[in-house]
C-alpha positions as a Markdown table, in Angstrom:
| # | Residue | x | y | z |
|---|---|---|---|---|
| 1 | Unk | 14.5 | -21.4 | -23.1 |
| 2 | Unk | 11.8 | -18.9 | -23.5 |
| 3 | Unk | 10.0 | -20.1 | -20.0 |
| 4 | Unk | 13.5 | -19.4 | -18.2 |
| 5 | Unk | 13.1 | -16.2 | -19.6 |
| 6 | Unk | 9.6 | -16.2 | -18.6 |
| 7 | Unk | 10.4 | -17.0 | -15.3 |
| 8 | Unk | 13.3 | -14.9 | -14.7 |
| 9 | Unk | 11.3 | -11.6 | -15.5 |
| 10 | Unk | 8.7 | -12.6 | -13.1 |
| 11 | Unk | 10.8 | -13.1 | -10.6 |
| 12 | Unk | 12.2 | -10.1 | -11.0 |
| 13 | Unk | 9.0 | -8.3 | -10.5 |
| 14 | Unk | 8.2 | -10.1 | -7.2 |
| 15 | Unk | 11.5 | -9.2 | -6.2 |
| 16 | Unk | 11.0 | -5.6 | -6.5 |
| 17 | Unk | 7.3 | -5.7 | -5.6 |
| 18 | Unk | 7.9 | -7.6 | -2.3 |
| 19 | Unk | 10.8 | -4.5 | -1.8 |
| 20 | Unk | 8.8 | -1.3 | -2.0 |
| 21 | Unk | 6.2 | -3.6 | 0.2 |
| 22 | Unk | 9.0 | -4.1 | 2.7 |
| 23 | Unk | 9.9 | 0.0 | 2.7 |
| 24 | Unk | 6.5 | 0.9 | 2.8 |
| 25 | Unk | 6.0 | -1.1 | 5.9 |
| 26 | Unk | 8.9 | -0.6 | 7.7 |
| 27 | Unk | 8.8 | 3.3 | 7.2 |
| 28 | Unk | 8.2 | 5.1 | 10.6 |
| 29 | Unk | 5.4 | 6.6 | 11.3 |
| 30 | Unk | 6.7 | 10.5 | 11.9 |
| 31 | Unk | 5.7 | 12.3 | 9.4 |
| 32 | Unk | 7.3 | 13.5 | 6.2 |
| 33 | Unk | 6.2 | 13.2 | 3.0 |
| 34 | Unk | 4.4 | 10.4 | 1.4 |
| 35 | Unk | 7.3 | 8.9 | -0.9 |
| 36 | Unk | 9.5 | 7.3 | 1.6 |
| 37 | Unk | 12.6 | 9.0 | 1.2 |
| 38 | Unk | 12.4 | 10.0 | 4.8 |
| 39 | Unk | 12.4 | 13.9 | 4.8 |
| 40 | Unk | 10.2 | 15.6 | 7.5 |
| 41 | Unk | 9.2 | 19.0 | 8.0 |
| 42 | Unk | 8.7 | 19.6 | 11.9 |
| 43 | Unk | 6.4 | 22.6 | 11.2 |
| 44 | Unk | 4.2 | 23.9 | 8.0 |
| 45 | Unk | 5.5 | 26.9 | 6.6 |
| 46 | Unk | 3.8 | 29.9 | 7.2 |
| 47 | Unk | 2.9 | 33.0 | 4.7 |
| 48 | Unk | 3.9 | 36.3 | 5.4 |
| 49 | Unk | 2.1 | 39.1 | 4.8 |
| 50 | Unk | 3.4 | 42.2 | 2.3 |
């Protein structure tokens, strides 16, 4: 019983490991920040001068 349990966890983990690999491959390549949600900025915010 306890290796089923064993197993199921791991599984689990591969599972979600082998999906934020997926994501992170599959993201496209414009831009944005670095956590994959896909927001993008087009420019850089410029400061203004008082």
């Amino acid at each position: 019983m306890q290796q089923i349990i064993v197993l199921l966890i791991f599984a689990g983990a591969l599972g979600y490991l082998g999906t934020r690999l997926w994501k992170t491959l599959r993201r496209p390549a414009t831009g944005g920040c670095a956590k994959g949600c896909g927001c993008s900025t087009p420019e850089k915010p410029t400061l203004q001068a008082r």
